[in-house]
Each structure stands twice: as structure tokens, then as C-alpha cells.
TILOLUM-276470 format. One record per residue (C-alpha): x, y, z. Coordinates in steps of 0.2 Angstrom, whole numbers, padded with zeros to 4 digits, always signed. Layout:
! residues N
XYZ;...
//
This chain:
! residues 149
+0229+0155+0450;+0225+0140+0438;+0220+0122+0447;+0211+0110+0440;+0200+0097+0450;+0205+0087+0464;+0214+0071+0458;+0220+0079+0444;+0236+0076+0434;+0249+0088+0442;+0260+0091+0424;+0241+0094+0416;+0238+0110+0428;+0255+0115+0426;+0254+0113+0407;+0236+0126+0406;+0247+0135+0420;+0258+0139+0407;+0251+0141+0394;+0235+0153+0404;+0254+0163+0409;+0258+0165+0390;+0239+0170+0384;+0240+0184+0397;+0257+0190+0394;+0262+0184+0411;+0283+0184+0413;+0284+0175+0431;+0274+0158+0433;+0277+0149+0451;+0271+0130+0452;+0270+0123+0470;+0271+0106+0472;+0272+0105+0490;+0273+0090+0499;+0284+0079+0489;+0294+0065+0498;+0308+0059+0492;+0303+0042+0499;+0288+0041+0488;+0294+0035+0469;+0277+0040+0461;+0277+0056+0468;+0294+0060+0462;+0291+0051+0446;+0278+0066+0443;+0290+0077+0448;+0302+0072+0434;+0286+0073+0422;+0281+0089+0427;+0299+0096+0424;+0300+0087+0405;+0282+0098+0401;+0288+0113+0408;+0304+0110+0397;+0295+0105+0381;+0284+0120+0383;+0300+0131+0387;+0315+0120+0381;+0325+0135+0394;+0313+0133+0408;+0311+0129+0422;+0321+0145+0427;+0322+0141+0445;+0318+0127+0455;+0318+0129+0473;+0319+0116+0487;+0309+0119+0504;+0316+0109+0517;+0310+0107+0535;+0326+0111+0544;+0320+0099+0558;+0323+0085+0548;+0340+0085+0552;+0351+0074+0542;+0337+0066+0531;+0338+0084+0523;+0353+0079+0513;+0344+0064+0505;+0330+0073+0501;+0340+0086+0492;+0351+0071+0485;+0335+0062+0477;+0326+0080+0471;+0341+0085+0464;+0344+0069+0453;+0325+0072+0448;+0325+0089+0444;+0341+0101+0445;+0338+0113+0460;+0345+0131+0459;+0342+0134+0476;+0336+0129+0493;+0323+0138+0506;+0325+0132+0525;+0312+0132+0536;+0307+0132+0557;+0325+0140+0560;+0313+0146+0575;+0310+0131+0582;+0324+0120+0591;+0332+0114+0574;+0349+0124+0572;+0348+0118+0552;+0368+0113+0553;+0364+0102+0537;+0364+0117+0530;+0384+0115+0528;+0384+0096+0522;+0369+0101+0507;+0379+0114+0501;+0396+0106+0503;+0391+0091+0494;+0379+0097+0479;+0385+0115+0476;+0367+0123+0479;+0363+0138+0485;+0355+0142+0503;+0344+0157+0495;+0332+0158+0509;+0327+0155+0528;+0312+0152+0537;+0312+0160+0552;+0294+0161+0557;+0275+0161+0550;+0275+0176+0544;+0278+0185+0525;+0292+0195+0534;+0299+0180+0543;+0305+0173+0526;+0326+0181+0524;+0338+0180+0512;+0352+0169+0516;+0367+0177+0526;+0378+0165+0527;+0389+0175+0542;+0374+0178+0552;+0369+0160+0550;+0388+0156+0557;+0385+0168+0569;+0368+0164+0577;+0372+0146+0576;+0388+0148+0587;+0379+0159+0600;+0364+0147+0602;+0379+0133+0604;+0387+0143+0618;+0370+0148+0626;+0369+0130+0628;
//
């Protein structure tokens, strides 16, 4: 874990992240940078300058760049993937709080329209509540919760 003090420069810890990673021979780094809106310019402003350090430290990285979305935010999901995938190409997208009452049907209009891959779901609080996506078992639970109805 490298963190640097509070109020600090977001690329500058992932910068000494990177290169703590190379010192200690380290192959997989994961940067966090939870709690982005897309609504907030600045904050996705520093989004795009954390990407261009990672790149001119790796010129092949970032490897993956995942998007957590809540999947209770309903259609605002689609422009938050829109707007972070303008600032930073995603590779793949995590879904959230399936558990609760959101059935995460965006789902089909994200990966319709920007081509990116639902790689996991959210079903829970738990480590082991965190799935691979199955895209027939997501069709299928979503259809029986609509007939349950």
C-alpha cells in the first residue's frame, strides 16, 4: 500500500506507487480512485492526469481500467460510463448492489452502445459476493425477478 498525506496530489501517489511496484519487482499494481463523479470536471480532470503518468511511466499501461458502477443508479449509469470512458478508455465494468431492489437492466444499453465488457457483479458485502459476469444467468435471474413481480 503506498498513500501519501491527506490532500495530496492523486497522480503523485500513483507515480511512487509505481515506481515503489518497480523497486520491489512487483508485476500487478491496483490504483483505486474511488469516488469519481462524472459530474465533477475537476475530479475527472485528475482522472485524465493520472492515466497520462501511468502512461508516461509505462507508455503500455494502464493494463485495465475497470468501472464500478452502482447498479441502482439506473440510467445515469450510461453517462457515467460515457464520460469515464471519454477520459480514460475502460476495459471493463464491475456492477454493484444487484442484491438490492436495482435489476441493473443498463447493463444491456452500456454494453450495447460502448462495446465494454461486464466483467463482474456485485451481489453482496462480501469477498465471495463479488462474480464473474454470466451473461445467461444475469438474463435469466432478471426475467424470473420480472415474473416474480
Amino acid at each position: 500500500v503506498v498513500s501519501q498525506k491527506e490532500g495530496a496530489d492523486p497522480a503523485s501517489v500513483i507515480f511512487d506507487a509505481m515506481e515503489s511496484a518497480k523497486a520491489k519487482k512487483v508485476d500487478i499494481l491496483i490504483a483505486d480512485t474511488a469516488g469519481r463523479l462524472h459530474t465533477d470536471s475537476g475530479l475527472i480532470q485528475e482522472l485524465g492526469k493520472i492515466n497520462r503518468v501511468i502512461k508516461r511511466h509505462d507508455e503500455t499501461a494502464p493494463h485495465e481500467v475497470m468501472l464500478v458502477v452502482d447498479a441502482s443508479t439506473g440510467q445515469n449509469a450510461l453517462n457515467q460510463a460515457r464520460q469515464f470512458n471519454t477520459t480514460v478508455p475502460l476495459s471493463g465494468i464491475t456492477f454493484t448492489k444487484l442484491d438490492g431492489t436495482a435489476k441493473g437492466g443498463i447493463i444491456f444499453a452500456i454494453a450495447e452502445e460502448l462495446k465494454i465488457p461486464i466483467r463482474f457483479i456485485g451481489v453482496g458485502e462480501s469477498i465471495d459476493d463479488l462474480r464473474p459476469f454470466n451473461s445467461e444467468e444475469f438474463v435469466d435471474a432478471l426475467i424470473s425477478t420480472e415474473k416474480a413481480s
